[in-house]
C-alpha positions as CSV (number, residue, x, y, z in Angstrom):
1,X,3.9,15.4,11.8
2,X,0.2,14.0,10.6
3,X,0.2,10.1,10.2
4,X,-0.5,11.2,6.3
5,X,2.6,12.6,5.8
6,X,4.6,9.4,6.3
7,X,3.4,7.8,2.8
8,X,5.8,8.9,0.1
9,X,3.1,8.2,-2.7
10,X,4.6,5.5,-4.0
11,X,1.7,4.0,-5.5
12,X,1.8,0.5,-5.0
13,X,-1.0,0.1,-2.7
14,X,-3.2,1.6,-5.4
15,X,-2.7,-1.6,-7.6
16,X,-4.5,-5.2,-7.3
17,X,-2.2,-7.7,-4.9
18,X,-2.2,-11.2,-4.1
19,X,-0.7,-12.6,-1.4
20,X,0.5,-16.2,-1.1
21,X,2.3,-18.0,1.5
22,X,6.0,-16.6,0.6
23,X,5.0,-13.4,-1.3
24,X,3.1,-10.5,-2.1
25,X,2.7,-10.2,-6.1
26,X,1.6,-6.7,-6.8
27,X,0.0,-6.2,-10.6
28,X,1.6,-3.7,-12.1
29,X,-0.9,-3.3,-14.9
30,X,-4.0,-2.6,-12.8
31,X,-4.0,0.5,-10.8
32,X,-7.1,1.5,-9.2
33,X,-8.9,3.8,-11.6
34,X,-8.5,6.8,-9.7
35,X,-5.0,5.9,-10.0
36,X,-3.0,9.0,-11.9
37,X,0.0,7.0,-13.4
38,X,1.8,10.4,-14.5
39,X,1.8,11.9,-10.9
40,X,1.8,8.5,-8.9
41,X,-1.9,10.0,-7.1
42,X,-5.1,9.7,-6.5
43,X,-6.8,11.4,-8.4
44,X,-9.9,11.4,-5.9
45,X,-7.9,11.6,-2.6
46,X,-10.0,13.7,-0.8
47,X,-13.0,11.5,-1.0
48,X,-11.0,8.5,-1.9
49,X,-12.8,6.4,0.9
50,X,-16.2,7.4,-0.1
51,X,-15.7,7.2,-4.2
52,X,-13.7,3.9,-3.9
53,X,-14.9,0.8,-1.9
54,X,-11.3,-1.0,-2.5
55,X,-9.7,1.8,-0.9
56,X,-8.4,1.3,2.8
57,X,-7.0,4.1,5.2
58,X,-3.6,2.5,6.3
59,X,-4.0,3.0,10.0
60,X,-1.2,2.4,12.4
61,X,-2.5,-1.2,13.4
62,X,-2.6,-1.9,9.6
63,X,1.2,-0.8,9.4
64,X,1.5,-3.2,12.0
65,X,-0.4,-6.1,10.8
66,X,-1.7,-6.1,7.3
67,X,0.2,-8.4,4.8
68,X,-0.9,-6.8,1.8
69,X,1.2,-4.0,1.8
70,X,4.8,-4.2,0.7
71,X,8.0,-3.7,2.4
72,X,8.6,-0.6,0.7
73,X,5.8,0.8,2.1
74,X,7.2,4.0,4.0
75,X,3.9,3.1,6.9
76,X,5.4,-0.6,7.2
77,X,8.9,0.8,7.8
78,X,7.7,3.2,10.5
79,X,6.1,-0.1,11.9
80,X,9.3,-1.7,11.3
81,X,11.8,1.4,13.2
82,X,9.2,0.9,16.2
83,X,9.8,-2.6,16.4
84,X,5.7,-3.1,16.0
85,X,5.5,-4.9,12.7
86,X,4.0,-8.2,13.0
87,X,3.3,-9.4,9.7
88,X,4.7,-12.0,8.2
89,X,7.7,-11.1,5.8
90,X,7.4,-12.1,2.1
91,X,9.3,-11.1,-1.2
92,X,7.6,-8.8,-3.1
93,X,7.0,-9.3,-7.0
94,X,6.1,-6.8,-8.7
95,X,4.6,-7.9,-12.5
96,X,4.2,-6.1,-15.1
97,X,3.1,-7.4,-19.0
């Protein structure tokens, strides 16, 4: 299995996030503008990194350590099953208008 074909394409790292001290508040209403809301894609992946400076490869030491991605996250869960996830744990809020 590639490490690509863990993410289920949920989406949510696609959209602007703040983290605070206790949680990670996802914005709901502002996807990255490659962002296909009917398929839940990018609509750029190939070249995602190179069209797209906000764009970040999720690497396993980001699965491991970044707090900006949410719990759902299917990479944060395989950090999770290995025992390797070191980030802190906060709720996640997702808002939406």
């Amino acid at each position: 299995m590639k490490w690509e074909d863990i993410c289920t394409r949920c989406g949510l790292c696609c959209h602007e996030k703040i983290v605070f001290p206790d949680c990670l508040l996802i914005d709901a209403d502002s996807p990255c503008s490659f962002f296909d809301k009917d398929t839940g894609l990018c609509s750029v992946y190939q070249n995602r990194f190179d069209v797209c400076s906000r764009c970040m490869k999720v690497t396993p030491l980001r699965a491991m350590f970044a707090d900006y991605l949410p719990p759902t996250c299917a990479y944060v869960q395989w950090a999770e099953r290995h025992h390797i996830r070191f980030a802190k744990k906060r709720e996640m809020i997702i808002r939406s208008e």
